[in-house]
PDB file of N, CA, C and O in Angstrom:
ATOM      1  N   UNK A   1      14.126  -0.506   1.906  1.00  0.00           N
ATOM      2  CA  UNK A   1      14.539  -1.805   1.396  1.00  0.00           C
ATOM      3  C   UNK A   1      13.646  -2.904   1.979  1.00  0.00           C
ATOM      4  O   UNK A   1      13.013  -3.688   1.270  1.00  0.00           O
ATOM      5  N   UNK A   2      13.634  -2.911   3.478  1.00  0.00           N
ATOM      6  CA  UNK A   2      12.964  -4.230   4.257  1.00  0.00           C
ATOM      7  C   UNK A   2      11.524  -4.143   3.400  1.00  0.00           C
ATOM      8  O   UNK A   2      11.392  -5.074   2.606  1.00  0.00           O
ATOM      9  N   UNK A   3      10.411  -3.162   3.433  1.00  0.00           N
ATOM     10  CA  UNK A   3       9.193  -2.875   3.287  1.00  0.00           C
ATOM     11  C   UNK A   3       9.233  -3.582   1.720  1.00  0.00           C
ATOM     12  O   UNK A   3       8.406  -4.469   1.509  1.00  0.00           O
ATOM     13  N   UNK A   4      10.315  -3.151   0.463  1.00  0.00           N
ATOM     14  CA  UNK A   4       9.644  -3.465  -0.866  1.00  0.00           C
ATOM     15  C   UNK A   4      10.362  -5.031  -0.507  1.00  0.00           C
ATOM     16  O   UNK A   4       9.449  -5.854  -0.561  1.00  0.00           O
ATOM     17  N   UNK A   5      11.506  -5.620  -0.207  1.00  0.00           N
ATOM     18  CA  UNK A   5      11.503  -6.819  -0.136  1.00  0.00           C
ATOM     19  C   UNK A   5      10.567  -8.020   0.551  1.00  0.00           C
ATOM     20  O   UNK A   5      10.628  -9.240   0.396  1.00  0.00           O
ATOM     21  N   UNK A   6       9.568  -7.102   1.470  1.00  0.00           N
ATOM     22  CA  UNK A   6       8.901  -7.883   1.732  1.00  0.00           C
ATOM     23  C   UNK A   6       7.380  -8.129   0.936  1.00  0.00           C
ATOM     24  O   UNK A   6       6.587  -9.067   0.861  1.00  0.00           O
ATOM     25  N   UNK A   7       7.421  -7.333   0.628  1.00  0.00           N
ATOM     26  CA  UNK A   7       5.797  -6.763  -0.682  1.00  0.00           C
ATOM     27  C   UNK A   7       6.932  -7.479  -1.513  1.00  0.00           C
ATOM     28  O   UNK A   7       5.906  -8.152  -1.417  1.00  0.00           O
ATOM     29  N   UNK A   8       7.783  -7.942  -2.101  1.00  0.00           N
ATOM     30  CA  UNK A   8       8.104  -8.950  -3.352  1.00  0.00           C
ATOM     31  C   UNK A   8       7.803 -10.242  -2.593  1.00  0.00           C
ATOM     32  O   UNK A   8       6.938 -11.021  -2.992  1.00  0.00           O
ATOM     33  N   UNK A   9       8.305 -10.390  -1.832  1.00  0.00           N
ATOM     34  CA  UNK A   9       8.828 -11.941  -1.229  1.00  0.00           C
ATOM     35  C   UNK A   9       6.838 -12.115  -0.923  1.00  0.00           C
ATOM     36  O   UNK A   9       6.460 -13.116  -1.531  1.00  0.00           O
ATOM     37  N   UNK A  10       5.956 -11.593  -0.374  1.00  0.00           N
ATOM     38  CA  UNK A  10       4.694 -12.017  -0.468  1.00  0.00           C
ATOM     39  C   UNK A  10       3.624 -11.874  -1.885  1.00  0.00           C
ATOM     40  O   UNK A  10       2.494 -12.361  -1.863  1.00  0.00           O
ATOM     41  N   UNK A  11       3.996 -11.375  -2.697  1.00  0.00           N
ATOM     42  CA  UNK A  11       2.893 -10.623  -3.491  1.00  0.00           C
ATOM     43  C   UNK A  11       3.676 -12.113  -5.167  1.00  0.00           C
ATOM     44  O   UNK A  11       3.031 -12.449  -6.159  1.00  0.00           O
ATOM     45  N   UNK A  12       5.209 -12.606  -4.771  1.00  0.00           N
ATOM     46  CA  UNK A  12       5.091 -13.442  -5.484  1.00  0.00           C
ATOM     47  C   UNK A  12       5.108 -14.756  -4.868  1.00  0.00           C
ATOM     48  O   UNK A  12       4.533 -15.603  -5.551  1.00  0.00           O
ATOM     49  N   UNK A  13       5.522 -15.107  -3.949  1.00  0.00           N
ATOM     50  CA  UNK A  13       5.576 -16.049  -3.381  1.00  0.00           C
ATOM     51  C   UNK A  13       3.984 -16.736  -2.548  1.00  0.00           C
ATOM     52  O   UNK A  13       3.340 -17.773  -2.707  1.00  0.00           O
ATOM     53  N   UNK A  14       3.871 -15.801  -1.846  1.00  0.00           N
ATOM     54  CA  UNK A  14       3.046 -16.356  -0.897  1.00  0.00           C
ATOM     55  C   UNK A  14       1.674 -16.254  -1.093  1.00  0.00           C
ATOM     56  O   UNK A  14       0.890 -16.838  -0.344  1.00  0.00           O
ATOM     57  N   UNK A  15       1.279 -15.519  -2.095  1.00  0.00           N
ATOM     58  CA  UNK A  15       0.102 -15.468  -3.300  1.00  0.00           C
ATOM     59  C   UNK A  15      -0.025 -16.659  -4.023  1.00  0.00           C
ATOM     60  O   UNK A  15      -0.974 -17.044  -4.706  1.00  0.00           O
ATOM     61  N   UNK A  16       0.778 -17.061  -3.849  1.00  0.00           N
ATOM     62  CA  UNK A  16       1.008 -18.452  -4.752  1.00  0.00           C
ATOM     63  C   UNK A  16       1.659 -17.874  -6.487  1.00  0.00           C
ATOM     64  O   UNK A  16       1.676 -18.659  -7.435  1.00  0.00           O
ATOM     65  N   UNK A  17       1.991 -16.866  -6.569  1.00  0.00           N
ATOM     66  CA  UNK A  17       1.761 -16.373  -8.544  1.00  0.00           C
ATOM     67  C   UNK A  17       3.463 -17.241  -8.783  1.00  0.00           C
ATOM     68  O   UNK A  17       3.711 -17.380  -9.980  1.00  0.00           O
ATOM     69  N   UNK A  18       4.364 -17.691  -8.015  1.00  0.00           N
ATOM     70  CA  UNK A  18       5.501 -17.992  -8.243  1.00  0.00           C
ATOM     71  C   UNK A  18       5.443 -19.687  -7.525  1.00  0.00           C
ATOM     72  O   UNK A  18       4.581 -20.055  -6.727  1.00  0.00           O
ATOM     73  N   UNK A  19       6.288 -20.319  -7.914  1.00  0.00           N
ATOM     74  CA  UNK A  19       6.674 -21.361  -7.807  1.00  0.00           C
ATOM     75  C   UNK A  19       8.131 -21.472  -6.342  1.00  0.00           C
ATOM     76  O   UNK A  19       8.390 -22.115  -5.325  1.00  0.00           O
ATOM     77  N   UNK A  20       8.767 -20.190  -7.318  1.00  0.00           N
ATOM     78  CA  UNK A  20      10.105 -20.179  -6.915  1.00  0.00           C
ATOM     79  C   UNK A  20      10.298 -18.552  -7.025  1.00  0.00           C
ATOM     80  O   UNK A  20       9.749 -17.930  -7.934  1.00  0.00           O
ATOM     81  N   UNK A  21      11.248 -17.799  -5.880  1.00  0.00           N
ATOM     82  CA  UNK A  21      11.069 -16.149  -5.842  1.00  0.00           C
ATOM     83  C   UNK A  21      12.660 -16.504  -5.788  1.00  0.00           C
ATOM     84  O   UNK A  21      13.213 -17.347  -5.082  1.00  0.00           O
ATOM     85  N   UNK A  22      13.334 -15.455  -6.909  1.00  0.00           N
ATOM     86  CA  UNK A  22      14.959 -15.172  -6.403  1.00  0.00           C
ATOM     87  C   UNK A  22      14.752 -13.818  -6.210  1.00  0.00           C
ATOM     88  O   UNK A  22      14.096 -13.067  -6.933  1.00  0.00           O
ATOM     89  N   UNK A  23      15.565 -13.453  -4.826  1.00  0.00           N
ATOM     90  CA  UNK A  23      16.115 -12.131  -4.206  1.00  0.00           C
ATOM     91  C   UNK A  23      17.323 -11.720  -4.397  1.00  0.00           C
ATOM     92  O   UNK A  23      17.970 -12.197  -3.465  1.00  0.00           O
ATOM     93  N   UNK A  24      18.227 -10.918  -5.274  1.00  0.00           N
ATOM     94  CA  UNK A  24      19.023 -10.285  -4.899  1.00  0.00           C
ATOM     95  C   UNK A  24      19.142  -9.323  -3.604  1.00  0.00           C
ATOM     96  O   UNK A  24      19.139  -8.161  -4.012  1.00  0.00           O
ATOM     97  N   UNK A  25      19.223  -9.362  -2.517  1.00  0.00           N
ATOM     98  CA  UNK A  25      18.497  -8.482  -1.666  1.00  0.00           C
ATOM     99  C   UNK A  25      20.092  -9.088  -0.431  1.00  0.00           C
ATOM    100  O   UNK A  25      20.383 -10.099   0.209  1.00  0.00           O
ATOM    101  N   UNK A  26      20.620  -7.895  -0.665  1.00  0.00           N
ATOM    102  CA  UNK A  26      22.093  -7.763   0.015  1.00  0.00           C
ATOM    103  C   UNK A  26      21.831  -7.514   1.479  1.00  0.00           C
ATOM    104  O   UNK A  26      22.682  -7.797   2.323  1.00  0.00           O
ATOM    105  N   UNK A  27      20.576  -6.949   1.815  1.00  0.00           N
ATOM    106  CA  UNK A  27      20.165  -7.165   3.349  1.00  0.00           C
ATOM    107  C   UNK A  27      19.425  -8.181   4.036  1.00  0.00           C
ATOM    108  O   UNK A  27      19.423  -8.610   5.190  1.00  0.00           O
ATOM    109  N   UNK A  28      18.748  -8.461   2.903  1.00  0.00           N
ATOM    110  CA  UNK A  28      18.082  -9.805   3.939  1.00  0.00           C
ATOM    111  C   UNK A  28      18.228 -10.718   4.766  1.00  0.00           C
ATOM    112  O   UNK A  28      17.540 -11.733   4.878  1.00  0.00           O
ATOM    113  N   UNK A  29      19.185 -10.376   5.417  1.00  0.00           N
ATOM    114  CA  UNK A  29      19.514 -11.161   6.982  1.00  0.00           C
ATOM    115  C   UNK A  29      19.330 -10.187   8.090  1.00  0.00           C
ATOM    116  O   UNK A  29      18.737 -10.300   9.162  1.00  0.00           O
ATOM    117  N   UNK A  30      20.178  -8.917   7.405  1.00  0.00           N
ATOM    118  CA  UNK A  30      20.183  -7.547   8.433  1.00  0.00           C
ATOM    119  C   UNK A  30      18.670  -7.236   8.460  1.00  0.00           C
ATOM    120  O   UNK A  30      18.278  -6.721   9.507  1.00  0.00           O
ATOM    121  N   UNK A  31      17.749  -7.455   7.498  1.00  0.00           N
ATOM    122  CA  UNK A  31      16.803  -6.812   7.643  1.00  0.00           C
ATOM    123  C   UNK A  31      15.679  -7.939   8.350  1.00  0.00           C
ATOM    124  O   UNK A  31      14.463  -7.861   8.524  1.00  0.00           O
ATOM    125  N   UNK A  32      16.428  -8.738   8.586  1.00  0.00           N
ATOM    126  CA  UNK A  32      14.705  -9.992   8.820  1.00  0.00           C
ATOM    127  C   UNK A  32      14.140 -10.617   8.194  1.00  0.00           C
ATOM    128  O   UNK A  32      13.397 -11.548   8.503  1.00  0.00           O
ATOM    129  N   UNK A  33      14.513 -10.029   6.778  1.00  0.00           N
ATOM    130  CA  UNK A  33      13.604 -10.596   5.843  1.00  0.00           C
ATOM    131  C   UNK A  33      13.444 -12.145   5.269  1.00  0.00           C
ATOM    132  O   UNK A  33      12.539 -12.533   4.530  1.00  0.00           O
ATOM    133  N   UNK A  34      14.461 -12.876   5.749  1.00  0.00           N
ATOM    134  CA  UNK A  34      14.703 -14.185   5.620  1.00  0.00           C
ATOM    135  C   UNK A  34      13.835 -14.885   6.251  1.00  0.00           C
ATOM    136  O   UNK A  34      13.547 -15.986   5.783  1.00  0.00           O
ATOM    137  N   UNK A  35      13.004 -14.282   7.850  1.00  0.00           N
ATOM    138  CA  UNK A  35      12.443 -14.628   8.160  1.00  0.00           C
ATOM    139  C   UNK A  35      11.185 -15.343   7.114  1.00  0.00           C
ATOM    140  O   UNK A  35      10.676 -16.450   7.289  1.00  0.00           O
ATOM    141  N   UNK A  36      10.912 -14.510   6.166  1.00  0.00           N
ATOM    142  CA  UNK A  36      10.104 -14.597   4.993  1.00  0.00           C
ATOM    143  C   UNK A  36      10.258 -15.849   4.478  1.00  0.00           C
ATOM    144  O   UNK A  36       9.338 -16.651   4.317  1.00  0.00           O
ATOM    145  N   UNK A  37      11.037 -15.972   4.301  1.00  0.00           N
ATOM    146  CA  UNK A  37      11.967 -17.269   2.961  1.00  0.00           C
ATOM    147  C   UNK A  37      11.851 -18.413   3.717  1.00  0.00           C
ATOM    148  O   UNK A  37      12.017 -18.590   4.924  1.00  0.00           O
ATOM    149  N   UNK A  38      11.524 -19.204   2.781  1.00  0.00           N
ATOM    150  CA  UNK A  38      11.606 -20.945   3.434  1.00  0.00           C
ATOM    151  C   UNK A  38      12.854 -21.842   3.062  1.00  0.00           C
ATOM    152  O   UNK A  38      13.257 -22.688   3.861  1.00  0.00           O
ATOM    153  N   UNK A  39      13.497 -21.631   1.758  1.00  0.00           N
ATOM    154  CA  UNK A  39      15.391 -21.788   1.796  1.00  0.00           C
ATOM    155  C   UNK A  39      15.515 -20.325   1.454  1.00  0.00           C
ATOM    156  O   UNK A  39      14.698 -19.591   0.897  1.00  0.00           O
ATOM    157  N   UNK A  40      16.914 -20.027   1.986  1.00  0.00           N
ATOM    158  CA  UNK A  40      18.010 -18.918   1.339  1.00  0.00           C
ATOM    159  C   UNK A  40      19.155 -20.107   1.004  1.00  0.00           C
ATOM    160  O   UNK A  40      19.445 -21.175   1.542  1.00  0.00           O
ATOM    161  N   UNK A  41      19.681 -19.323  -0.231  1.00  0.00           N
ATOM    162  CA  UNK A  41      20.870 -19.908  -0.930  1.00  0.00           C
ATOM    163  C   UNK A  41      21.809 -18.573  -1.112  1.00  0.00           C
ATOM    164  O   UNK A  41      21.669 -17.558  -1.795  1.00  0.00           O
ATOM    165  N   UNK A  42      22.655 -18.943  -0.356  1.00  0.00           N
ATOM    166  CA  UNK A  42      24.058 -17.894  -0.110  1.00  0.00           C
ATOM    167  C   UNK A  42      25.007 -18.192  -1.399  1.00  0.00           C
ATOM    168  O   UNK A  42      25.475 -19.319  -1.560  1.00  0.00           O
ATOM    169  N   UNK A  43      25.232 -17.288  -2.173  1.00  0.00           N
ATOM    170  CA  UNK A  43      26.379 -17.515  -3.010  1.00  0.00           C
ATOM    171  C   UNK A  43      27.252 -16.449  -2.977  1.00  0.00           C
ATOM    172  O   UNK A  43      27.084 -15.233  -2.886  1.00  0.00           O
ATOM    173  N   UNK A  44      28.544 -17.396  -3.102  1.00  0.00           N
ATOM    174  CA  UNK A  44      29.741 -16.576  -2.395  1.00  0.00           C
ATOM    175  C   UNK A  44      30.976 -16.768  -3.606  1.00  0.00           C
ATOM    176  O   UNK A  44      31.012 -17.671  -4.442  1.00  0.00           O
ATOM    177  N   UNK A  45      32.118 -15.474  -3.413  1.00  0.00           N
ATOM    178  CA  UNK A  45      32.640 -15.776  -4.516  1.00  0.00           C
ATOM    179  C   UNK A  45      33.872 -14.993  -3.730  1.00  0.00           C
ATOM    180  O   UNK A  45      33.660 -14.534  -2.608  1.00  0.00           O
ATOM    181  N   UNK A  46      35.387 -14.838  -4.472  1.00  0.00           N
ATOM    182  CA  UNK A  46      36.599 -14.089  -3.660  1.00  0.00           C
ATOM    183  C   UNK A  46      36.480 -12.520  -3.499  1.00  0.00           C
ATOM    184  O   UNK A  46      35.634 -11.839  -4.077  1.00  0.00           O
ATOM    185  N   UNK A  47      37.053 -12.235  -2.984  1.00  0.00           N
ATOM    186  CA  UNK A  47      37.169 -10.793  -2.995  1.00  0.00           C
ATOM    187  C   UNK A  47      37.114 -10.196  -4.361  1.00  0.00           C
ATOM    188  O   UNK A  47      36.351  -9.522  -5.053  1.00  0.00           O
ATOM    189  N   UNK A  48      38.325 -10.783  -4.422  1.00  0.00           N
ATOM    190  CA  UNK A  48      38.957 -10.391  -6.023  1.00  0.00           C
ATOM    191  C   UNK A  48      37.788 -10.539  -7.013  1.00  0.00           C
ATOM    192  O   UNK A  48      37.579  -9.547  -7.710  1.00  0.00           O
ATOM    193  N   UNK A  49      37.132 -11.415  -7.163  1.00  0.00           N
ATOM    194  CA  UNK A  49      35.651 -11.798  -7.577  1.00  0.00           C
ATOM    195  C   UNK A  49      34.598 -10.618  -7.790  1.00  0.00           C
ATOM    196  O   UNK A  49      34.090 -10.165  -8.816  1.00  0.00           O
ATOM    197  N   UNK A  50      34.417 -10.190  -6.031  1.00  0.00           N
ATOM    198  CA  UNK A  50      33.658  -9.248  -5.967  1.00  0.00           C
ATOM    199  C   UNK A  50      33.987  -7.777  -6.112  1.00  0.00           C
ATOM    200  O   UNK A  50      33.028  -7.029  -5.918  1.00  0.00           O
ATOM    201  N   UNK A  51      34.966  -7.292  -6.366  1.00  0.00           N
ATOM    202  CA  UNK A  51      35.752  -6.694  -6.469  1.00  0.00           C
ATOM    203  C   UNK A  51      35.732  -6.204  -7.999  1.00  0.00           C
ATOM    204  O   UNK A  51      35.694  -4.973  -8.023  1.00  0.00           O
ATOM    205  N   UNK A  52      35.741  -6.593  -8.880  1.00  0.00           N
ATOM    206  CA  UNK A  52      35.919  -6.846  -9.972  1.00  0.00           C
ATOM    207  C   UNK A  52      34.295  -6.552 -10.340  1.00  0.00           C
ATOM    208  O   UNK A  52      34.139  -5.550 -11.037  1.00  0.00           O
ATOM    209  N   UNK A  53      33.270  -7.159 -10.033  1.00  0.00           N
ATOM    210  CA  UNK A  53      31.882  -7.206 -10.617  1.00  0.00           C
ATOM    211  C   UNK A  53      31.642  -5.696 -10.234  1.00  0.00           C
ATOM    212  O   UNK A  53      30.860  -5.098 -10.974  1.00  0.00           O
ATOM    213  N   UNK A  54      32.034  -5.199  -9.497  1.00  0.00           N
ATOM    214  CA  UNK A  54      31.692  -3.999  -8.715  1.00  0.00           C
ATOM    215  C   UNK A  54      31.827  -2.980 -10.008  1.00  0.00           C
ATOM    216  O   UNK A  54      31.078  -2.190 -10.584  1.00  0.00           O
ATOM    217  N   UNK A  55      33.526  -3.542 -10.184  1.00  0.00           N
ATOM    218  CA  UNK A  55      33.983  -2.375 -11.437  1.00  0.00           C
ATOM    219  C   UNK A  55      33.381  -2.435 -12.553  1.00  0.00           C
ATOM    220  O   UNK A  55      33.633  -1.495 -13.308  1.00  0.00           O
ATOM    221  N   UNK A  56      32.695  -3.184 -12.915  1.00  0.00           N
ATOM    222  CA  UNK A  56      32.075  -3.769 -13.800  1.00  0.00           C
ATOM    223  C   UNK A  56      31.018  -2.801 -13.700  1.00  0.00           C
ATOM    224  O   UNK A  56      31.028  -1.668 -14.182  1.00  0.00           O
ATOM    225  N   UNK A  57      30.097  -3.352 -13.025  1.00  0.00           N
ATOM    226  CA  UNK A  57      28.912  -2.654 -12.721  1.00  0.00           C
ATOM    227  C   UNK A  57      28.630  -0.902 -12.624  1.00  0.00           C
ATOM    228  O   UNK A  57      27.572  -0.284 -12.743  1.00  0.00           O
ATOM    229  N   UNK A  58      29.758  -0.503 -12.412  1.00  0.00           N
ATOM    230  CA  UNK A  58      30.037   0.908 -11.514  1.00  0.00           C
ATOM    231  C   UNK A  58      30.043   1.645 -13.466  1.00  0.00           C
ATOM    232  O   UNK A  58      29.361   2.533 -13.977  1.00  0.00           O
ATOM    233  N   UNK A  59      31.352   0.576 -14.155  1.00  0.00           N
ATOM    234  CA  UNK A  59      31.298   1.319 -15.961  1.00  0.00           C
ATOM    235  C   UNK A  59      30.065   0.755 -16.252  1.00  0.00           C
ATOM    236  O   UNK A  59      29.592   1.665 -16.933  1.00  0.00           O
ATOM    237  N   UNK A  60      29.213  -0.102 -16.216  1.00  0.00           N
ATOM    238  CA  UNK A  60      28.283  -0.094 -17.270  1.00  0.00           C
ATOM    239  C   UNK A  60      27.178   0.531 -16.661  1.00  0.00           C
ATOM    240  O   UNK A  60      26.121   0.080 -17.102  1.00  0.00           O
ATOM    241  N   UNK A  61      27.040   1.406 -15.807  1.00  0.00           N
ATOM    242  CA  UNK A  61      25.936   2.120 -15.250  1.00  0.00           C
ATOM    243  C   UNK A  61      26.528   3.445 -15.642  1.00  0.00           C
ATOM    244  O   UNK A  61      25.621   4.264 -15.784  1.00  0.00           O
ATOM    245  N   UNK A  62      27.692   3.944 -15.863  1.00  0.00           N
ATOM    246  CA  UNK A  62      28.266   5.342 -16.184  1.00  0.00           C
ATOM    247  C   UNK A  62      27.685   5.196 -18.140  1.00  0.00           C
ATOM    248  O   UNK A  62      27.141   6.051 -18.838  1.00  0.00           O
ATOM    249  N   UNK A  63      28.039   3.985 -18.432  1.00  0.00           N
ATOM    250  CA  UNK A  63      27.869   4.093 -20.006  1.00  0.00           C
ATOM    251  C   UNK A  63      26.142   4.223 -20.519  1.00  0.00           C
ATOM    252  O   UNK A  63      25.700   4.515 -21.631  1.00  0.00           O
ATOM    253  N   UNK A  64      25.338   3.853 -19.121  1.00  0.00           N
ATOM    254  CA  UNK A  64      23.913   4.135 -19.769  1.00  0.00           C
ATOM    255  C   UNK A  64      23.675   5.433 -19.884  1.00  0.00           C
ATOM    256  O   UNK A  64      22.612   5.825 -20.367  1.00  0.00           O
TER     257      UNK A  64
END
C-alpha cells in the first residue's frame, strides 16, 4: 500500500502532471504517507453511514 501510494502521490503531484491529487488511501496516516501531502481533508460520516456503504460495496462487487 505505502510504496504504490507514494509512486501516486509523486508521479501526479510532484511531477507537476496534477494540479490537485485525491487519495482514497485508508492508511495514510498509519503509513506516513501524509507526510507526502501538503493538505489532507478528512471526511467523516456515522457509523451507521459507514456501515451501510460497506454493504453496499460488499453487493455490488459480488454482482460484477
Amino acid at each position: 500500500m505505502y510504496a504504490r501510494t507514494v509512486s501516486q502521490i509523486f508521479w501526479h503531484s510532484v511531477l507537476g502532471r496534477e494540479p490537485v491529487v485525491v487519495l482514497d488511501a485508508p492508511l495514510l496516516f498509519e503509513s506516513k504517507a501524509d507526510l507526502l501531502c501538503k493538505h489532507t481533508v478528512v471526511v467523516h460520516c456515522s457509523e451507521t453511514t459507514q456501515v451501510m456503504m460497506i454493504m453496499i460495496r460488499v453487493l455490488q462487487s459480488r454482482t460484477l
